[in-house]
C-alpha positions in Angstrom: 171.9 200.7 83.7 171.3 201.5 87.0 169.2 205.2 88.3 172.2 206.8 89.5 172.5 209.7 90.9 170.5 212.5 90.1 172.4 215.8 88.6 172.1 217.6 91.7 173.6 215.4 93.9 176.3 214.5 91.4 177.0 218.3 91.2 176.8 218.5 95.1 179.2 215.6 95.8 182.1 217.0 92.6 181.6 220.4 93.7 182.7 219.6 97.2 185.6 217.4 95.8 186.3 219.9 94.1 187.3 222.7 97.0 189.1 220.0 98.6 191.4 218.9 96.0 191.0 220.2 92.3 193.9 218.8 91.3 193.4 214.9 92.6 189.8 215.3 91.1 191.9 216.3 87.7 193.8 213.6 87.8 191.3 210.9 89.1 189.6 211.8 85.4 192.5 211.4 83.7 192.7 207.8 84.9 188.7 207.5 84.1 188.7 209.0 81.2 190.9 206.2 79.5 188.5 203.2 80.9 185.6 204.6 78.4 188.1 204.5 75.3 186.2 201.8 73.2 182.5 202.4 74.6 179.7 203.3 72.2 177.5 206.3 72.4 173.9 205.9 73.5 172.7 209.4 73.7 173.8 213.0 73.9 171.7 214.5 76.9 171.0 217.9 78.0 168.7 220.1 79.6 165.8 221.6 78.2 163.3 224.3 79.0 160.3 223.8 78.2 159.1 227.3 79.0 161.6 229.0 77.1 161.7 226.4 74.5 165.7 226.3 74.5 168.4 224.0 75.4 169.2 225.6 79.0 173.1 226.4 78.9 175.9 226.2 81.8 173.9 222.7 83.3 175.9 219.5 82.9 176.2 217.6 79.4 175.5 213.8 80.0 177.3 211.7 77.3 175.8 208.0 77.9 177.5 205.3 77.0 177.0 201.8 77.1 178.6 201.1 80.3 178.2 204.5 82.2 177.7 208.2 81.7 180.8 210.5 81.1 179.2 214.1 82.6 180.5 217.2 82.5 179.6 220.0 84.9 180.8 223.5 85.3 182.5 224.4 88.5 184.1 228.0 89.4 185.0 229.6 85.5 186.7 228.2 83.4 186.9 225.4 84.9 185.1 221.6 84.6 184.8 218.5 86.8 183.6 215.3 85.0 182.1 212.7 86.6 181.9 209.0 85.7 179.0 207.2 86.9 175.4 207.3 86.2 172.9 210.1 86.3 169.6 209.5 86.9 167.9 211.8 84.1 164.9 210.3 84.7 164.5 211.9 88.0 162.8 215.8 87.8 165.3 218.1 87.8 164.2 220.9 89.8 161.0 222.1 91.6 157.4 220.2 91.1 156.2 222.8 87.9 159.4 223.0 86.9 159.5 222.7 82.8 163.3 221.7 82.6 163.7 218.2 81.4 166.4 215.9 80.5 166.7 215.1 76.3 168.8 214.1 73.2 171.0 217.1 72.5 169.7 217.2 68.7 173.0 219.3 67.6 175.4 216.3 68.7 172.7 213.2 68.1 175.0 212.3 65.5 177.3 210.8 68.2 175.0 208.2 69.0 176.1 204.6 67.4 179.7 206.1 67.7 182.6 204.8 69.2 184.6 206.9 71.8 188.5 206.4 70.2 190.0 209.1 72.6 189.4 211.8 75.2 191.6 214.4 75.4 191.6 216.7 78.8 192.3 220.3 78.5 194.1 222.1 81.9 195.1 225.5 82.7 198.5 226.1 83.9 197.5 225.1 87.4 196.7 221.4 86.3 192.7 221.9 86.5 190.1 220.9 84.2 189.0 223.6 82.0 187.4 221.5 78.7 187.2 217.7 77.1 187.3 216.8 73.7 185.7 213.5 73.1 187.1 211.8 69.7 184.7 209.2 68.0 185.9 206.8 65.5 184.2 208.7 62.2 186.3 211.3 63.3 184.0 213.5 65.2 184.4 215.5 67.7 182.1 216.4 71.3 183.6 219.7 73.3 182.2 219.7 76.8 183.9 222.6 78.7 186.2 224.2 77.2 186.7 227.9 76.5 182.8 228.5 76.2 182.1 226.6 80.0 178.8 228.4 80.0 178.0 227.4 76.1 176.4 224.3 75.3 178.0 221.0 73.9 179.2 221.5 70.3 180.3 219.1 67.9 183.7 220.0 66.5 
């Protein structure tokens, strides 16, 4: 897997796609979202503060698979924009002495082996991305968005 992009540039570049057409950004995941039906689960990635010693919540949710990254990041409340690609979590995340961090999301590691089977979008009545739901072939679940946009991933 290539670097990517790191998650301030992806969140730059979807932001701005996002003011110019919500709904084609909506729909363009739609279409995505179907080409990871099949891939395995690799890791569960979030951000973590070292400082505080917490997961840090409201910053994207990087579910890597094998052949990309399915990310979700939160844009104006309630809504989402997910992006499809790879994120360099490798790369710091923030200021030199910074203590946030990119690591396995421990609540949803049990995702990793797991096949995706299904994504399913949520909208609002506007057509725009408020939540995901990603369906593994045990039967679990991964919310990213969602009612709780701010709240971390959960497994459902």
């Amino acid at each position: 897997m290539n670097r990517g992009v790191g998650a301030a540039t992806a969140f730059a570049r979807l932001y701005h796609r996002w003011f110019d057409d919500p709904l084609a950004l909506a729909d363009e995941s739609a279409r995505q979202a179907h080409a990871v039906v099949g891939e395995q689960v690799a890791d569960v990635l979030a951000l973590w503060d070292e400082r505080a010693r917490s997961w840090l919540p409201g910053t994207p949710t990087v579910l890597r698979l094998e052949a990309c990254d399915l990310a979700a990041f939160a844009m104006r409340a309630p809504h989402i924009a997910l992006l499809f690609g790879t994120v360099d979590t490798a790369a710091p995340t923030a200021a030199l002495g910074c203590a946030l961090h990119w690591e396995c999301f421990r609540p949803c590691s049990y995702a990793i082996d797991h096949t995706v089977v299904d994504i399913e979008l949520e909208t609002d009545e506007k057509g725009l991305l408020v939540g995901a739901q990603v369906a593994l072939d045990d039967g679990g679940r991964i919310a990213l968005g969602g009612h709780a946009v701010r709240a971390l991933p959960c497994a459902v």
